[in-house]
Structures are given as C-alpha cells and as structure tokens.
N, C-alpha and C positions, 0 to 999 in steps of 0.2 A: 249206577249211583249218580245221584243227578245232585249237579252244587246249588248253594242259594246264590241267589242273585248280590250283587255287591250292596253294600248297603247305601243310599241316595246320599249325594255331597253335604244335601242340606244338616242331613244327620251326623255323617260326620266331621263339618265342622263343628255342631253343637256338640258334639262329646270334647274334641278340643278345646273347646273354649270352657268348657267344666271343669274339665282335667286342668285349665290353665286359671283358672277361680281359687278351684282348692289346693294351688303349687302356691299361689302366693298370699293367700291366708293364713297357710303353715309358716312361709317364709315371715311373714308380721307378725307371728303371735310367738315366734322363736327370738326376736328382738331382743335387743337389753334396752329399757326406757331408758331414757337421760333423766340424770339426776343431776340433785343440786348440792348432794353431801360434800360439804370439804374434808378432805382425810388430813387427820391429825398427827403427831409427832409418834414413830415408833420407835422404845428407848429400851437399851439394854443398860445396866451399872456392872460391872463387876469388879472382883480382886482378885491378885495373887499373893499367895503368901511371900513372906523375905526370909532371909537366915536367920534375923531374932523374933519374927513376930508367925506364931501359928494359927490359920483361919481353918477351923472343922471344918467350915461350907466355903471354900474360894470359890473363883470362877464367877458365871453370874448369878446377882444375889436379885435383883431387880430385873422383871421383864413387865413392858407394859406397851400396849399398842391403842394408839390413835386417841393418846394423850390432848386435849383442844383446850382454850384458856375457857373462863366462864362457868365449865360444865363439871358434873361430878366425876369427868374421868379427865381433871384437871389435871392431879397431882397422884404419884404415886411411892410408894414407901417400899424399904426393906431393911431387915436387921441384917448386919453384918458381928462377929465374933472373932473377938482377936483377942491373942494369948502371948505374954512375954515368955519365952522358953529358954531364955539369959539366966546367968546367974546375978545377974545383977538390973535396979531397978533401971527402965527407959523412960524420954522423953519421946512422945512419938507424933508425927505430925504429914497431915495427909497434906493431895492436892489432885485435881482431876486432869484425865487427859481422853483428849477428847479426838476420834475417828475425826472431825473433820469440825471446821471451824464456822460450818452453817449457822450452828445456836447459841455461838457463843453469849450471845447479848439477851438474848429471849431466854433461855435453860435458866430456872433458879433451884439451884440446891442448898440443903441444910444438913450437915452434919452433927450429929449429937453421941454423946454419952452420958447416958441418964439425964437432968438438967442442963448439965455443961451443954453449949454452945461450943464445937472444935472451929468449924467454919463455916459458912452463908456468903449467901451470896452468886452473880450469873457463873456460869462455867467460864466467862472467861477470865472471873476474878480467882475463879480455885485453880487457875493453872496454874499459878505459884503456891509456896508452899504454905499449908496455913500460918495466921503468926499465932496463934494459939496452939499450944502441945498438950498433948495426953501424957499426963504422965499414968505410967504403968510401973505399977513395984514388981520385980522377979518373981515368976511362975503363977501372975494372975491374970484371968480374962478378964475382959470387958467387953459391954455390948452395944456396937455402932447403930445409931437407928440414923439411917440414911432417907432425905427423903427430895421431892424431884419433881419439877413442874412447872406451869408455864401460869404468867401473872394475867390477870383479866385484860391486861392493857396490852398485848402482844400483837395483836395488829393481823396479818398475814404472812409476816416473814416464817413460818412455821408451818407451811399444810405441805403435807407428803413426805416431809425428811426425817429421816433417820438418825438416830444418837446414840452412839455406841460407845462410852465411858469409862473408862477403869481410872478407879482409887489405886491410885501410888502412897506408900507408904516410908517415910524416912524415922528411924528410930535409933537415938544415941544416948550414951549413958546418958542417967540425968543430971544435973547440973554441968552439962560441958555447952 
C-alpha cells in the first residue's frame, strides 16, 4: 500500500486561511447589531382584597411593557371590581404604593368610577390617601377603571425601569 504524498505547504495554508474566512463570517453574521431603541417603562398595578371590600379579579389587574411617553403605547388601562360585603354602607378611599421610588414624579395615574374622578395625579401624589371617597352602599360592586402613564413631557428619567404598584384600599362606615 503505498501513501499519497503530503499535501504542499502552499495548499495548506490556503485551506487554513478558508477555513479562517468562513470562522469569522459566521462569527459577524451571529452579531447582535447596535441599536438605537430606548426601552420603555415595565408596569405591573395590582390589588388585594381587605376584610370589607371583595375584588373577583385581585392581584394584578394591569400588565404593560415598554410603556414610552409620546407614543401609542403611552398609557395603559385596567378595570378593577370591588364589592362592599358589610352590612353596612362605606366610605372607601384608595392610594398607591409603589416597589420603588424611581417614577415617582414621571407615573401619572387616574383613578375612576364611572364619571367620578376618586384620584389623579403622579404616583407620588397617590401615596397618600385619596381626599376623595367612594362611597359604596352595603353589598354593591363597583367598577375601578384605572389607568397609567407617562406624560409627552417626561424627558428620560424613565427608560429601562420598572413599576410595580398596588392600590391599597382603606374603607370606613360612611359618614365617620
């Protein structure tokens, strides 16, 4: 049995240098290009029920991701449903509380029931308790339309962060 001869240097280097063509062409086309996207606000709202107030849907009621001012994925909404389960009617009155104090000044939220207006305004104005109450007569629901968003004028204090919300709920007889 007789071998082949080796194959000439010339050659293989030129396979090398092939082989090291097509190494780093994969490596370039496997890239992630640089971009220029700013990532927008990722915001969670949620509730928990209390001893007099019952929510069918607690937890979270609003998810929205990469929330930016300007655009149509500004602002985003959720109903919330709360039910007096007293025997007697409440006064009930929210306020927000917020994972971390990053949006405070940028987050604008709107609380409603039906027309009513409960509370407005940045989150860090709803961290106290609204001054307007819901009143709720014994054993009726009502329907929260919560809604959440950043104003055209918000600048950059807002790309990449996070907003994780829950509506606290305080409800006492009414007229006390």
């Amino acid at each position: 049995m007789t071998l082949a001869a080796p194959p000439p240097r010339l050659l293989r280097v030129a396979a090398f240098v092939a082989g090291l063509a097509i190494v780093a062409a994969a490596v370039a086309s496997w890239r992630v290009p640089a971009g220029t996207v700013v990532p927008g606000i990722d915001l969670k709202v949620s509730a928990t029920p209390t001893g007099e107030l019952e929510m069918p849907r607690s937890g979270t009621f609003i998810e929205a991701h990469d929330l930016k001012p300007g655009t149509t994925h500004a602002r985003a909404a959720g109903k919330l449903a709360i039910r007096n389960q007293t025997g007697t009617d409440l006064s009930v009155r929210v306020k927000a509380a917020a994972s971390s104090a990053d949006l405070d000044e940028l987050l604008q939220m709107k609380i409603t029931a039906g027309d009513r207006v409960v509370a407005e305004g940045s989150l860090e104005s709803l961290s106290g308790w609204s001054k307007r109450a819901l009143r709720l007569p014994e054993g009726t629901q009502r329907t929260l339309t919560v809604e959440a968003g950043l104003p055209d004028s918000a600048g950059r204090g807002y790309q990449g962060r996070i907003a994780d919300v829950s509506l606290v709920f305080d409800s006492k007889p009414a007229g006390q």
